[in-house]
Phi, psi and omega in degrees: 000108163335159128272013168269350163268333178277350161290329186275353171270327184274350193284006175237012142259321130031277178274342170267340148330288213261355148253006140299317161258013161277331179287348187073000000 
């Protein structure tokens, strides 16, 4: 695994990280 794939998994856990907790 690159590392440019692996920045693109966390920033888009990231972002699902982060409308899990505004959906509450």
């Amino acid at each position: 695994m690159s590392s440019a794939d692996l920045s693109k998994i966390l920033e888009e856990h990231k972002v699902w990280i982060t409308s899990m907790h505004e959906s509450g």
